[in-house]
HTML snippet that shows the backbone in 3Dmol.js (N, CA, C, O; Angstrom):
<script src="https://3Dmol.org/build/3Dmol-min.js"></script>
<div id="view" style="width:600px;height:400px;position:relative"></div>
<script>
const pdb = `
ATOM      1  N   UNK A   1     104.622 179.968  62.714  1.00  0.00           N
ATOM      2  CA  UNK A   1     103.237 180.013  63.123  1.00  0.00           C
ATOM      3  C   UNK A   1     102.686 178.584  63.127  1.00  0.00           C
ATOM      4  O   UNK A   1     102.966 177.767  62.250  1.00  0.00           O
ATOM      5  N   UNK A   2     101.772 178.297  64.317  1.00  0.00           N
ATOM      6  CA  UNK A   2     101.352 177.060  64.211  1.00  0.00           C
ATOM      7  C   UNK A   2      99.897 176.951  63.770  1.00  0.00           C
ATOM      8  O   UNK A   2      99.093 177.859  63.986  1.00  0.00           O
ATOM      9  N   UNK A   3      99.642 176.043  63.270  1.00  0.00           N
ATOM     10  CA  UNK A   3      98.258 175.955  62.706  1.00  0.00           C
ATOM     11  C   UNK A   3      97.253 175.077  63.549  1.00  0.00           C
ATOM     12  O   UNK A   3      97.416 173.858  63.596  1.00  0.00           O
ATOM     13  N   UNK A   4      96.415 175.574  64.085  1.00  0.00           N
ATOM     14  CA  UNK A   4      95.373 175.159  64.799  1.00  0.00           C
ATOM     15  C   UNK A   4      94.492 174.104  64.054  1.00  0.00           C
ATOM     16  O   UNK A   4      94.078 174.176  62.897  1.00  0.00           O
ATOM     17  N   UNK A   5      94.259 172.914  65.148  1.00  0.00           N
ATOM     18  CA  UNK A   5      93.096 171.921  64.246  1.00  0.00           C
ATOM     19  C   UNK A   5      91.877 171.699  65.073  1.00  0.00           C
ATOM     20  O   UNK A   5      91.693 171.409  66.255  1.00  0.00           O
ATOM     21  N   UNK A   6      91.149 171.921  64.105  1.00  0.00           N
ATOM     22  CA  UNK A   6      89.654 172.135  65.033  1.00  0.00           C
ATOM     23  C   UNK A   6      89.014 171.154  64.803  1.00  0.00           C
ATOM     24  O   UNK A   6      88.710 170.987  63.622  1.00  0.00           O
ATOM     25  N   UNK A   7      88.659 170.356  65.588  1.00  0.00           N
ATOM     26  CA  UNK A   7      87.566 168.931  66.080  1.00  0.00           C
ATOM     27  C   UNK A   7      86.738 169.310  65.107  1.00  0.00           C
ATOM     28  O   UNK A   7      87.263 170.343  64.691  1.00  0.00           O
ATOM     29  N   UNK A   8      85.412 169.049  64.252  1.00  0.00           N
ATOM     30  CA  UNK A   8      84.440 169.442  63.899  1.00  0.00           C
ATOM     31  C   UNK A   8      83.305 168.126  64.207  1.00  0.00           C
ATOM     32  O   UNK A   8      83.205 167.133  63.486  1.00  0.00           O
ATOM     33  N   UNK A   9      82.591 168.360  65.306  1.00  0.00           N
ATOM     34  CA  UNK A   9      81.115 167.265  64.919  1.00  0.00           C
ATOM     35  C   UNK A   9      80.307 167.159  64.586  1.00  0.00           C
ATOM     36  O   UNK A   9      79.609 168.071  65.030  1.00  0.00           O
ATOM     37  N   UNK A  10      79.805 166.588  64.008  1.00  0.00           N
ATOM     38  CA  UNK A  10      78.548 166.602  63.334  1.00  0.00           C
ATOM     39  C   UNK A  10      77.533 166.852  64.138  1.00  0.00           C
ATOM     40  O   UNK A  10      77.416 166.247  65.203  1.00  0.00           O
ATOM     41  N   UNK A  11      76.453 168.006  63.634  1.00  0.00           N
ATOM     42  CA  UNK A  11      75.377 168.451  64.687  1.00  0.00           C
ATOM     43  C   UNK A  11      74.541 167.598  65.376  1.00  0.00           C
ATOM     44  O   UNK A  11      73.877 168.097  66.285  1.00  0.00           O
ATOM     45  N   UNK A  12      74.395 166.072  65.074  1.00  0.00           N
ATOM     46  CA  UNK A  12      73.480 165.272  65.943  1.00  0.00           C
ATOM     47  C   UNK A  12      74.623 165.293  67.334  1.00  0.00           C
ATOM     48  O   UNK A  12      74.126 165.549  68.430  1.00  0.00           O
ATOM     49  N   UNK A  13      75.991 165.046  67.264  1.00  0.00           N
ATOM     50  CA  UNK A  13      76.768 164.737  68.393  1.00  0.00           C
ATOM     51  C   UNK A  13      76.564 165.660  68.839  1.00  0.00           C
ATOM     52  O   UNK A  13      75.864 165.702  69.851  1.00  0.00           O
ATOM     53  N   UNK A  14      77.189 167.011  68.164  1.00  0.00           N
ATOM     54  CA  UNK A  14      77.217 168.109  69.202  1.00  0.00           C
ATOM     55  C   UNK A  14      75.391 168.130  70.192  1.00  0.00           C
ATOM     56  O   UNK A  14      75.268 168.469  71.369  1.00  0.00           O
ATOM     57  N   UNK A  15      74.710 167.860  69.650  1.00  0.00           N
ATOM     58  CA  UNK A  15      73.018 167.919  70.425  1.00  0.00           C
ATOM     59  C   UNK A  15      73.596 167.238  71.456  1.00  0.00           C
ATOM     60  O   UNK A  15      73.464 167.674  72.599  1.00  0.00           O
ATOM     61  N   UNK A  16      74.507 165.765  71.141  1.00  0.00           N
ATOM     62  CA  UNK A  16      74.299 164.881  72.745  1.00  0.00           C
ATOM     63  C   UNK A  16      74.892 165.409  73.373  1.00  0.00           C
ATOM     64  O   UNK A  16      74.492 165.477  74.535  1.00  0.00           O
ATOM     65  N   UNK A  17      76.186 166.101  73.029  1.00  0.00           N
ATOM     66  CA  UNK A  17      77.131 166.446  74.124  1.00  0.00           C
ATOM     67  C   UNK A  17      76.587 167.557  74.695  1.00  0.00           C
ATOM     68  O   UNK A  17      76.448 167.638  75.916  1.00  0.00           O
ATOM     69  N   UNK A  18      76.312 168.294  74.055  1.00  0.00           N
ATOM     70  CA  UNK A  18      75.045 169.958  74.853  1.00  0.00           C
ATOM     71  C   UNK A  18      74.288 169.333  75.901  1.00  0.00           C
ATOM     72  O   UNK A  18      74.472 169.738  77.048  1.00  0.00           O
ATOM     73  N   UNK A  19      73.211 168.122  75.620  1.00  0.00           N
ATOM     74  CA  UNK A  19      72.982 167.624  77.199  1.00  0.00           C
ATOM     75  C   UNK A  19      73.240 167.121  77.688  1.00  0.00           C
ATOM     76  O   UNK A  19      72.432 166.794  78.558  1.00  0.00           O
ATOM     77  N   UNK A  20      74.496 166.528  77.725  1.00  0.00           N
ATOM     78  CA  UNK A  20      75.400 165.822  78.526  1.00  0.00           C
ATOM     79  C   UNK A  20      75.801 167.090  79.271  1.00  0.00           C
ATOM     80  O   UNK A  20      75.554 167.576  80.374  1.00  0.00           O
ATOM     81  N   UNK A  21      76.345 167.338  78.466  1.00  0.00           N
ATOM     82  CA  UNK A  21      76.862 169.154  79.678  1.00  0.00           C
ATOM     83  C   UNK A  21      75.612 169.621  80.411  1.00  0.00           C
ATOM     84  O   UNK A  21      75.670 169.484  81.633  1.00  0.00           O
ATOM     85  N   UNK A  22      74.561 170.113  79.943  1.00  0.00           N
ATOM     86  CA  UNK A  22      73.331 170.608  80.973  1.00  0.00           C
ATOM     87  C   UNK A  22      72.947 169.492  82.218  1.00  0.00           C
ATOM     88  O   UNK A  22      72.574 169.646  83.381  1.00  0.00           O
ATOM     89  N   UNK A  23      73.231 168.290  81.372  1.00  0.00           N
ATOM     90  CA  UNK A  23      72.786 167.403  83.010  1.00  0.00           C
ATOM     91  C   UNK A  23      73.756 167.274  83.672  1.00  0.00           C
ATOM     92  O   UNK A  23      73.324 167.165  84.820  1.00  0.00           O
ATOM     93  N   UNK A  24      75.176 167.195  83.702  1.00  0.00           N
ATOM     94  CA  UNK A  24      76.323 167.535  84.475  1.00  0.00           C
ATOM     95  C   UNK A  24      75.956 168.991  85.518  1.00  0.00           C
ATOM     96  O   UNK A  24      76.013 169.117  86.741  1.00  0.00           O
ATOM     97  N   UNK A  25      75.608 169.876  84.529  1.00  0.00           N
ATOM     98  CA  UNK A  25      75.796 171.484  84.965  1.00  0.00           C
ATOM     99  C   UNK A  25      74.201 171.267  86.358  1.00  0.00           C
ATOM    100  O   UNK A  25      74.056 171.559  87.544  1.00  0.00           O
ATOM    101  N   UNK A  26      73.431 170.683  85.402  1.00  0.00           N
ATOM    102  CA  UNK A  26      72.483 170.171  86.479  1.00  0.00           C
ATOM    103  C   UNK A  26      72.586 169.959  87.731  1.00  0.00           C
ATOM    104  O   UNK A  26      72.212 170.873  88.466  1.00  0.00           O
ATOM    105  N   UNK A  27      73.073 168.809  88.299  1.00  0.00           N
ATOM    106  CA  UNK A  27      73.823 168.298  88.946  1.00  0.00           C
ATOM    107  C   UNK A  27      74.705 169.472  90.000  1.00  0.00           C
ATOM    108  O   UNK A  27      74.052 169.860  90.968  1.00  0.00           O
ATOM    109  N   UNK A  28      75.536 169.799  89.912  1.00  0.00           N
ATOM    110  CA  UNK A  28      75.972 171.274  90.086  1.00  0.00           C
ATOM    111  C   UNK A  28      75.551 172.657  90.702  1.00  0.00           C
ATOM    112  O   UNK A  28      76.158 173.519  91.337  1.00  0.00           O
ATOM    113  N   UNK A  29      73.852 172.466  90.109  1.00  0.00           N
ATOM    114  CA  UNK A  29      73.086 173.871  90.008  1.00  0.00           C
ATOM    115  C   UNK A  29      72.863 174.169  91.531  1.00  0.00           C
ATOM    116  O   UNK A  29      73.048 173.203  92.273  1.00  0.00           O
ATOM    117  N   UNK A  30      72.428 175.572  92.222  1.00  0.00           N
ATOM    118  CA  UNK A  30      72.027 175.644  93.199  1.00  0.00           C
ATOM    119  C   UNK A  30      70.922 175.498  93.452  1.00  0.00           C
ATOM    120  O   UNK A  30      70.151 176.454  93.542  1.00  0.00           O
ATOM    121  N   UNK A  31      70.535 174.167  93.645  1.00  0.00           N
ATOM    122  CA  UNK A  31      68.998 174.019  93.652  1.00  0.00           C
ATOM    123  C   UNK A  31      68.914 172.356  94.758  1.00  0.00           C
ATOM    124  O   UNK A  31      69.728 171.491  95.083  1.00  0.00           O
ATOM    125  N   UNK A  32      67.485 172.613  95.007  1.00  0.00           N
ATOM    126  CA  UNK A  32      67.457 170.980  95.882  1.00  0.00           C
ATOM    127  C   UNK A  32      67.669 169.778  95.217  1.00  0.00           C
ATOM    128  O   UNK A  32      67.535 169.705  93.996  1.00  0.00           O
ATOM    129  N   UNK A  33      67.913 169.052  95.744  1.00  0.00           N
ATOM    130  CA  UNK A  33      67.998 167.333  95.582  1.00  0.00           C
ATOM    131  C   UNK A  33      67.067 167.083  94.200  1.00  0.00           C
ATOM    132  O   UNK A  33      67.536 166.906  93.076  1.00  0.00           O
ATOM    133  N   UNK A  34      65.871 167.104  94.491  1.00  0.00           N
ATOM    134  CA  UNK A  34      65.023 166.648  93.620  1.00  0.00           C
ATOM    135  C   UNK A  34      65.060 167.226  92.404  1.00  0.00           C
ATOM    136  O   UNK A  34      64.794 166.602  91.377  1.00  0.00           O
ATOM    137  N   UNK A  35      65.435 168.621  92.434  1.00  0.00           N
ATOM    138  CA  UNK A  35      65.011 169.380  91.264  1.00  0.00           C
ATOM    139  C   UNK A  35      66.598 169.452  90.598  1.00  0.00           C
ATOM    140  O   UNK A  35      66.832 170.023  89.532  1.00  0.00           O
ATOM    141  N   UNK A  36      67.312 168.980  91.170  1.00  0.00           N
ATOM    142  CA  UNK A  36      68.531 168.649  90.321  1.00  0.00           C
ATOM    143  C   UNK A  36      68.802 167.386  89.636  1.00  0.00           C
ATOM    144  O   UNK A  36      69.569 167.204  88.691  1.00  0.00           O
ATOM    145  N   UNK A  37      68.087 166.565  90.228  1.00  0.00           N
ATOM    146  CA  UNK A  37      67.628 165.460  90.055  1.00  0.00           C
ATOM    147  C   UNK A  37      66.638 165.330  88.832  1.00  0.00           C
ATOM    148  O   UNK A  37      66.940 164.713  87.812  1.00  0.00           O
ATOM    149  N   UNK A  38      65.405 165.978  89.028  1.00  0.00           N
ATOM    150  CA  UNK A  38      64.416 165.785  87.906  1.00  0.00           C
ATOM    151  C   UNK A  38      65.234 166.966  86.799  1.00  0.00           C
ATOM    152  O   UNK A  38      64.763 166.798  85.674  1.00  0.00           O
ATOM    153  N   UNK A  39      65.877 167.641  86.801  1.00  0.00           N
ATOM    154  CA  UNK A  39      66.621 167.975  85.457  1.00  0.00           C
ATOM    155  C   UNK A  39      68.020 167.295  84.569  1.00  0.00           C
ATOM    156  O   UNK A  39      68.428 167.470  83.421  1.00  0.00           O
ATOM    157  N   UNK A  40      68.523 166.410  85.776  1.00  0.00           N
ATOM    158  CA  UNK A  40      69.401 165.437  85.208  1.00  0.00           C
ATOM    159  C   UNK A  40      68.677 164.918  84.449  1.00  0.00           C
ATOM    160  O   UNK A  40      68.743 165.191  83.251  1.00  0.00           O
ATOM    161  N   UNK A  41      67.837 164.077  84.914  1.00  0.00           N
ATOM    162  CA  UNK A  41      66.999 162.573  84.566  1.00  0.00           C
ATOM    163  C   UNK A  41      66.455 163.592  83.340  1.00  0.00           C
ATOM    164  O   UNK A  41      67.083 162.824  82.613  1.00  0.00           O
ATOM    165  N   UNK A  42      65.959 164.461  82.533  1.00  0.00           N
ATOM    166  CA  UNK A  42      65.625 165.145  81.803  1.00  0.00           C
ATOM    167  C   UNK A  42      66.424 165.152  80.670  1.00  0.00           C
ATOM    168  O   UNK A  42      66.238 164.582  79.595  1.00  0.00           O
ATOM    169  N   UNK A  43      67.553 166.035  81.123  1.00  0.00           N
ATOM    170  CA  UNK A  43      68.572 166.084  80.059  1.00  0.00           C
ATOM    171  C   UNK A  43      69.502 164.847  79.577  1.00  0.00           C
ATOM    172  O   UNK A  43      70.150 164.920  78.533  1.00  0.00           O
ATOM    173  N   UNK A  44      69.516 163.893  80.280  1.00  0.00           N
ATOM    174  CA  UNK A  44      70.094 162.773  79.781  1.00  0.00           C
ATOM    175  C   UNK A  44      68.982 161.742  79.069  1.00  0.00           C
ATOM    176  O   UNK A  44      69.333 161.034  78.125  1.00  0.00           O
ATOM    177  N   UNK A  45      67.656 161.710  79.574  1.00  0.00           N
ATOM    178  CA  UNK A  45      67.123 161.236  78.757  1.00  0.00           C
ATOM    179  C   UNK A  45      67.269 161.889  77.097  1.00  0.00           C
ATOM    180  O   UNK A  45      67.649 161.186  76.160  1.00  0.00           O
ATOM    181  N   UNK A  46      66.919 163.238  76.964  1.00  0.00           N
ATOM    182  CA  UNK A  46      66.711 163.750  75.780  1.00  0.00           C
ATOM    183  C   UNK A  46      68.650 163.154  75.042  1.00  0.00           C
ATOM    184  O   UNK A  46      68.828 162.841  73.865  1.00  0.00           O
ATOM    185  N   UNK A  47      69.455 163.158  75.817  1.00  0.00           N
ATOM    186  CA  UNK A  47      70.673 162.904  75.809  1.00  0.00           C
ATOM    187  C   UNK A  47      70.725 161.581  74.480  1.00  0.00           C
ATOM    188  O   UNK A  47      71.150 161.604  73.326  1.00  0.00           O
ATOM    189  N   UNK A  48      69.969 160.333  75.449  1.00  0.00           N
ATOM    190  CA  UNK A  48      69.995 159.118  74.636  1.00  0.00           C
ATOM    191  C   UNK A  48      68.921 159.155  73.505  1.00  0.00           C
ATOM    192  O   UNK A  48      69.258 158.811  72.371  1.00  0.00           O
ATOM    193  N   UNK A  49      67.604 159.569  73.769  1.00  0.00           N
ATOM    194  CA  UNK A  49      67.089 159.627  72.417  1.00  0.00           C
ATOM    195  C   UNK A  49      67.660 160.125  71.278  1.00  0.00           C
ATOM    196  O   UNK A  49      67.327 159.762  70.150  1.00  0.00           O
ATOM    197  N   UNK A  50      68.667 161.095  71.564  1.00  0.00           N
ATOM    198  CA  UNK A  50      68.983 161.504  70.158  1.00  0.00           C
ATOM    199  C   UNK A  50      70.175 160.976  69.897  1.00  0.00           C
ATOM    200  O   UNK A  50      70.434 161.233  68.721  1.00  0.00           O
ATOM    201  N   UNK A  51      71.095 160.325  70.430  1.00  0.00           N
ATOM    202  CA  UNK A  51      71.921 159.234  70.508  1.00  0.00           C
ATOM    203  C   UNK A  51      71.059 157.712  69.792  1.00  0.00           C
ATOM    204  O   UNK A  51      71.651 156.818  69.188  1.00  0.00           O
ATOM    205  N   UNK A  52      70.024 157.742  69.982  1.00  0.00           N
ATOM    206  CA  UNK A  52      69.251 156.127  69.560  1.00  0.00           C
ATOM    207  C   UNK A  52      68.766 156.801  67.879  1.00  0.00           C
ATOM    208  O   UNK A  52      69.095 156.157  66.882  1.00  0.00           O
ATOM    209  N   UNK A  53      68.192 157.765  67.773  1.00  0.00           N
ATOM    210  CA  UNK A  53      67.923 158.112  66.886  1.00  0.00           C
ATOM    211  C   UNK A  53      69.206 158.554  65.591  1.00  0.00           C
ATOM    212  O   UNK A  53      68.958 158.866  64.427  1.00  0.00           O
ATOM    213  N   UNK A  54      70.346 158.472  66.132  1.00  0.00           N
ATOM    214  CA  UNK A  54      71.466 158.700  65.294  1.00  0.00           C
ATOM    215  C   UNK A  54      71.878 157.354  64.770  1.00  0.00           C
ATOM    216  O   UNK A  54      72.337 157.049  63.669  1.00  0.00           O
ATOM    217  N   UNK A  55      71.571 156.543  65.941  1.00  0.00           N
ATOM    218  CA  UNK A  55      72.346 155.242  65.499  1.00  0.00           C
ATOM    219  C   UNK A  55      70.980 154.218  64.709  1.00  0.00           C
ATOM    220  O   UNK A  55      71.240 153.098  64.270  1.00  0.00           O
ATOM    221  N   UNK A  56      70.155 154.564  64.664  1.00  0.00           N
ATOM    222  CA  UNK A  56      68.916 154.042  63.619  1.00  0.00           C
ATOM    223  C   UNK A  56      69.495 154.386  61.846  1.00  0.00           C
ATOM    224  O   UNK A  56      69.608 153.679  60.845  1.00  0.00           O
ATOM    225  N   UNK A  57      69.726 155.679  62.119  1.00  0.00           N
ATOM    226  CA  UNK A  57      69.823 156.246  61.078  1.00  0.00           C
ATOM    227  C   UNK A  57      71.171 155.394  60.079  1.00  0.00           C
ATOM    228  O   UNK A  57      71.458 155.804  58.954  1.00  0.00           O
TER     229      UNK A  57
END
`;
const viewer = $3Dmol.createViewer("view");
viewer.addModel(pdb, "pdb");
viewer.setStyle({}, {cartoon: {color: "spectrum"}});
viewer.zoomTo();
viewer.render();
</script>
């Protein structure tokens, strides 16, 4: 039997990577230009604040 190893991150990362994925998925969505657009620019902002706020800490 093999034993599985599981990544574990710490919940500030996992936050960035969650909107890193939504503004990707963004991007993606079936929706117009702009409004895929103004939800990128959204989720990646919230992306780096909590990225700036980790690295303060």
């Amino acid at each position: 039997m093999t034993t599985r190893h599981i990544l574990s991150l710490n919940p500030s990362k996992a936050r960035v990577a969650y909107h890193r994925a939504i503004a990707m998925a963004a991007l993606h969505a079936d929706s117009s230009l702009s409004v895929r657009l103004k939800r990128y620019n959204a989720a990646m902002a919230k992306a780096r604040s909590l990225e700036a706020q980790e690295a303060t800490q």
